[in-house]
C-alpha positions in Angstrom: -7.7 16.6 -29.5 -9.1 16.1 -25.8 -7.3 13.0 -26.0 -4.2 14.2 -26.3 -4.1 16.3 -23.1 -1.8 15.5 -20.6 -2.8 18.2 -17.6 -6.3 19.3 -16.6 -7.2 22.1 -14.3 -10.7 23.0 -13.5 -10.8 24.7 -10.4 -12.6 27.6 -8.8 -15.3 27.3 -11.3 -18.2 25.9 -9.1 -19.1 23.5 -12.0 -21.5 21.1 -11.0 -22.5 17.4 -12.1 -21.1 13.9 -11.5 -17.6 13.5 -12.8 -18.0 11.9 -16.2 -16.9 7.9 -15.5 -15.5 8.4 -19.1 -12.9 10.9 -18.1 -10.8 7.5 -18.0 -10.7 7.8 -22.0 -7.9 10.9 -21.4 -5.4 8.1 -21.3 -2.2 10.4 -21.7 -3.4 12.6 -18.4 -0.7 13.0 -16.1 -2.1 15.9 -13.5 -6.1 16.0 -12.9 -7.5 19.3 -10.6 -10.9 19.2 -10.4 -10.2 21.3 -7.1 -12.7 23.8 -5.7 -16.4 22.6 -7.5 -19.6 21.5 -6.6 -18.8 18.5 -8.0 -21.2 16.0 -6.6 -21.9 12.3 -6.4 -19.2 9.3 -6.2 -16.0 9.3 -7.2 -15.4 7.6 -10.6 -13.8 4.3 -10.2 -12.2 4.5 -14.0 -9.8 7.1 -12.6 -7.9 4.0 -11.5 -7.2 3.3 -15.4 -5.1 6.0 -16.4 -2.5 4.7 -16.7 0.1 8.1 -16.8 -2.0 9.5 -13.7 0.4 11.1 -11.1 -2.0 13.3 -9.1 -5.7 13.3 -8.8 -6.8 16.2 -7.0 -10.5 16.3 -6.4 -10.5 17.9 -3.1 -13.2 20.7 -1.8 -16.2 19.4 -4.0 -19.3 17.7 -2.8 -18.7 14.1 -3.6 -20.1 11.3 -2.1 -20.1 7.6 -1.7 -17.0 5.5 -0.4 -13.2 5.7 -1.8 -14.0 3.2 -4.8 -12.5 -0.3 -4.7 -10.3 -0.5 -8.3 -8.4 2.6 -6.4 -6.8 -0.7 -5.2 -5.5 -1.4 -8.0 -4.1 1.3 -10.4 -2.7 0.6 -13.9 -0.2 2.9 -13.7 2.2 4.6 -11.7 0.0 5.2 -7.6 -0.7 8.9 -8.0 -0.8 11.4 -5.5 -4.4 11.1 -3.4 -5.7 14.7 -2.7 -9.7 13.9 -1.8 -9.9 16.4 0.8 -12.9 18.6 2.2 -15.9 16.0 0.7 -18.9 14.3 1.7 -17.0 10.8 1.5 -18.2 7.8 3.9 -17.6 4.2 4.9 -14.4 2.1 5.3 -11.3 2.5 2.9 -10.7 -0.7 0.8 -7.9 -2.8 2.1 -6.5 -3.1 -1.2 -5.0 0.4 -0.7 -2.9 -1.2 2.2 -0.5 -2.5 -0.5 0.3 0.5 -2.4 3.2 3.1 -1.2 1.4 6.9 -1.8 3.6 9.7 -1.9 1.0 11.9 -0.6 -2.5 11.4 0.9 -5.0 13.5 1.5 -8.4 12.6 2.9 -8.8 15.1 6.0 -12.7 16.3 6.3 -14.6 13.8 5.5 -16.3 10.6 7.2 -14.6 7.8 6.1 -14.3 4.7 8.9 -11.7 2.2 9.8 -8.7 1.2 9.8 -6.7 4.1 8.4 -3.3 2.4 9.2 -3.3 0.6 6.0 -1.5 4.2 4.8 1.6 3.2 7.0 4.4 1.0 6.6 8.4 0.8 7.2 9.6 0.1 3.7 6.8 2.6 2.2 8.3 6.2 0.8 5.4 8.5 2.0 6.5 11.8 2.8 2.5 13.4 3.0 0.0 11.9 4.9 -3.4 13.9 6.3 -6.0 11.6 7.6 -7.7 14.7 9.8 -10.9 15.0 11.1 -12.3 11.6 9.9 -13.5 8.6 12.1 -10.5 6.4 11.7 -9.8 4.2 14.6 -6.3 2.4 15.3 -3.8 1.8 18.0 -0.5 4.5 17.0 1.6 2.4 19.3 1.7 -0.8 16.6 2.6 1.6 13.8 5.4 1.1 11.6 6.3 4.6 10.2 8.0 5.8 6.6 11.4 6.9 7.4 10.4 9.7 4.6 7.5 10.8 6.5 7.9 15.1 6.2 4.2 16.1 7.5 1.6 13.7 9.6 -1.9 14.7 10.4 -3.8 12.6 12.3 -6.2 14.8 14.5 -9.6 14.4 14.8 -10.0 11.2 14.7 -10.5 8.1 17.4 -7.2 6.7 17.6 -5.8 5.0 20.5 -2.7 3.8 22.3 0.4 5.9 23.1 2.8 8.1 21.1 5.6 5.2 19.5 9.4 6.0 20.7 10.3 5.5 17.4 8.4 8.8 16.0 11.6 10.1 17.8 14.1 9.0 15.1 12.2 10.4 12.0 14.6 13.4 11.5 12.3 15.0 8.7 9.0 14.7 10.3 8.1 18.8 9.8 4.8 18.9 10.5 3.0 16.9 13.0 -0.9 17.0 15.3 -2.3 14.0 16.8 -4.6 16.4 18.4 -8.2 15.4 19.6 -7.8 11.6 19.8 -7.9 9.5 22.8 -4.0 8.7 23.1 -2.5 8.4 26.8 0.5 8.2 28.3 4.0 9.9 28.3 5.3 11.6 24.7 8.5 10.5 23.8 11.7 12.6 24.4 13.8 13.2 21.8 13.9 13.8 18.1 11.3 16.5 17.0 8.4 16.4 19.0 9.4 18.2 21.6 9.6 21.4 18.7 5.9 21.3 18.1 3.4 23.4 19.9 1.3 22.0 22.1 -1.8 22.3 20.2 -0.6 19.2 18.1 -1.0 16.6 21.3 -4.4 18.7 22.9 -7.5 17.3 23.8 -6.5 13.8 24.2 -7.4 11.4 26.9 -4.2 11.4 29.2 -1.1 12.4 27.3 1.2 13.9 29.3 5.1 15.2 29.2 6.4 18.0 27.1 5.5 20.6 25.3 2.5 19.4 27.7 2.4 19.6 31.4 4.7 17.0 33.0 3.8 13.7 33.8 
């Protein structure tokens, strides 16, 4: 019967225990929300062979350990990333680079490097929240989704100035490069002069509206 199932929510629960690495034998799973747990440990590689998968959702637990390297290389359709609000460490896999997410979410944990690998011109990624991690990048060589509807990237140790082209994404909605180390003038034009300026705060030397001029 188990077999069978195509959506899974256990959430709120504060169930504990490693996710099972068999939980890849639910081949016809679609939707997985393990959400809200005390879920500890690492996070099962053989989630990457499921091959109906759309969303995994494992954010808020206690899970440990590094993003695991066969994420690189799903066998189905690239699901939607929540992994949110964990214990997570170390440097994403650069085999991630080649996939094109609809949504990401890793904000709140430690995880390292190079977290531009998410970005991309010809990628379709409307979600992406890489908050309050350690990622460390230059903004200014970033090629960014036309699709892109909400961008978090605060809290984190990235670099460079705010790209003129972030002016010409018409859907960007939601938007914080707060507590970074960017400089420079922001952009005019587009949308990012409509966010508060909380987004661009406690960075190195950005300057220009909604901050104080230049």
């Amino acid at each position: 019967m188990l077999k069978s199932l195509n959506l899974l929510f256990i959430k709120h629960t504060n169930f504990s225990g490693p996710i099972p690495d068999n939980i890849s034998d639910l081949k016809n799973l679609t939707f997985l929300d393990l959400s809200f747990n005390q879920f500890p440990g690492p996070i099962p590689g053989s989630l990457s062979q499921m091959p109906k998968l759309e969303a995994i959702e494992i954010h808020d637990n206690k899970l440990t350990g590094s993003i695991p390297n066969s994420f690189g290389s799903f066998v189905g359709n690239v699901p939607e990333l929540d992994l949110s609000n964990n214990q997570l460490s170390g440097k994403i896999p650069e085999s991630l680079s080649k996939h094109d997410f609809n949504a990401v979410f890793l904000s709140g944990n430690s995880l390292t490097g190079d977290g531009s690998m998410f970005f991309g011109r010809n990628k379709t990624t409307r979600q992406l929240d890489l908050s309050r991690n350690m990622f460390q990048f230059d903004i200014s060589k970033i090629e960014f989704a036309r699709s892109i509807l909400t961008l978090d990237l605060s809290q984190n140790r990235i670099f460079g100035k705010i790209p003129r082209v972030l002016t010409t994404l018409r859907s960007l909605e939601r938007f914080n490069v707060s507590y970074n180390s960017l400089c420079g003038k922001i952009p005019s034009g587009g949308r990012l002069q409509t966010f508060e300026p909380y987004a661009y705060s406690h960075n190195l030397c950005l300057c220009g509206t909604p901050l104080k001029a230049c």
